[in-house]
C-alpha positions as CSV (number, residue, x, y, z in Angstrom):
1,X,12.7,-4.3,34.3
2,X,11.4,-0.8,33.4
3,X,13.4,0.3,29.4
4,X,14.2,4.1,29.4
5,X,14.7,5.9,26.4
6,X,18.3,6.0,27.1
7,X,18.4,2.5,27.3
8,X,17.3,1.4,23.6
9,X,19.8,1.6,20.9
10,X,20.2,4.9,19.2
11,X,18.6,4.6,15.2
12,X,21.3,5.1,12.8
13,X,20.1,6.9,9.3
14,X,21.9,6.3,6.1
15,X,22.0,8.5,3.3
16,X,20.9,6.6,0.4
17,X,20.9,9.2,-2.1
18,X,23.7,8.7,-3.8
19,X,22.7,4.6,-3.7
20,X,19.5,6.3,-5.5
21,X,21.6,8.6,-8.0
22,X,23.4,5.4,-9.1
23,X,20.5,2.9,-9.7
24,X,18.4,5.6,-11.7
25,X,22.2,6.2,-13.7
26,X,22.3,2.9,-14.7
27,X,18.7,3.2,-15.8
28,X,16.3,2.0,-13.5
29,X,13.3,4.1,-12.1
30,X,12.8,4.6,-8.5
31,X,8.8,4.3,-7.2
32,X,8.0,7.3,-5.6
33,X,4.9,7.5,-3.7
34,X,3.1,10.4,-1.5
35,X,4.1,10.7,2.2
36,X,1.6,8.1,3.8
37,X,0.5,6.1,1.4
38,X,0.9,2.5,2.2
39,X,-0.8,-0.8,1.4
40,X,-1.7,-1.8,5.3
41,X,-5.5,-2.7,6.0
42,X,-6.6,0.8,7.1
43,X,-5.1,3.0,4.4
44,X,-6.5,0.8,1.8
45,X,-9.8,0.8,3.2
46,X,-10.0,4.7,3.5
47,X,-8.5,5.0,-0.5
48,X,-11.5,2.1,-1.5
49,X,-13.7,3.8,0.2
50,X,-13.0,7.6,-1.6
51,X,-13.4,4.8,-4.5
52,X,-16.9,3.9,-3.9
53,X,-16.2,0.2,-2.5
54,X,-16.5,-0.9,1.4
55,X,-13.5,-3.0,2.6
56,X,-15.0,-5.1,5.4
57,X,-14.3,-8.1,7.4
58,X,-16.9,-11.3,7.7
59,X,-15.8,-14.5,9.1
60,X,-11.9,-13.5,9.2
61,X,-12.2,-13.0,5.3
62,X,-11.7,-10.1,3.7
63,X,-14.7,-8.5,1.4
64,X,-15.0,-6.0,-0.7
65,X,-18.6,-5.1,-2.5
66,X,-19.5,-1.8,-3.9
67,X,-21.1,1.1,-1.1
68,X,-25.3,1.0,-0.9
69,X,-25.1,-2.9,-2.7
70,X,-26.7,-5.6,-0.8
71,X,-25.0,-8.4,0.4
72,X,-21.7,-9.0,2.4
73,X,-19.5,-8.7,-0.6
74,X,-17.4,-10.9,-2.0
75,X,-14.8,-12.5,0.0
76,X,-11.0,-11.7,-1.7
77,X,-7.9,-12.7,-0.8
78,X,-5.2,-9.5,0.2
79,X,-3.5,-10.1,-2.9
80,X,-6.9,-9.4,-5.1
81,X,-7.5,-6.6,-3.0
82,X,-4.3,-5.1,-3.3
83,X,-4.5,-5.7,-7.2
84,X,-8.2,-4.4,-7.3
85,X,-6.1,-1.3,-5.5
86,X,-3.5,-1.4,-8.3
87,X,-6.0,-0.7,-10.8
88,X,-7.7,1.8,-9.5
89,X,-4.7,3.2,-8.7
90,X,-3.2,2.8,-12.6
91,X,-6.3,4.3,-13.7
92,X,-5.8,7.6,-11.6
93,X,-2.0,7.7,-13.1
94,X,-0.4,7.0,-9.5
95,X,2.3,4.8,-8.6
96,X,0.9,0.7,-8.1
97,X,1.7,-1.0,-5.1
98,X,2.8,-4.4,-6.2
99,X,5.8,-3.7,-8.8
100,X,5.3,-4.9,-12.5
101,X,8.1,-5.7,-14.5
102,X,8.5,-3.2,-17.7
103,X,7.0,-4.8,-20.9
């Protein structure tokens, strides 16, 4: 059976700014980041790599080492990587990925 675009359901948007005037009423801060910033494997790679570190994969692990250092790296998990992200990221003044709770 070949789909047509006629045949998929049409994609229903919902205004959430008022949802968004409400919560940021009440007090809270919404996270606001740049159009096409995103934590999947690619875009991370590219922003460590404007960074000065080479994101790589060995063995299905994950490793991250500093560009023109020898070696393979050292193999991190996704969550180090997306915290060794964070603070590079705090550093520069932008938004971090993973949310922290206010001190």
């Amino acid at each position: 059976m070949k789909f047509t675009p006629s045949d998929r359901r049409p994609v229903r948007k919902i205004d959430t700014s008022a949802l968004v005037a409400e919560f940021e009423a009440k007090g809270g801060t919404v996270r606001r980041f740049e159009p096409g910033e995103t934590a999947s494997y690619d875009s991370v790679k590219i922003y460590l790599l404007e960074q000065g570190y080479q994101l790589s994969m060995v063995r299905n692990m994950n490793c991250v080492k500093r560009i023109n250092a020898k070696g393979k790296g050292k193999a991190m998990h996704w969550s180090k990587i997306i915290a060794l992200v964070d603070e590079l990221r705090a550093a520069e003044g932008k938004q971090t990925f993973k949310a922290r709770r206010a001190a």
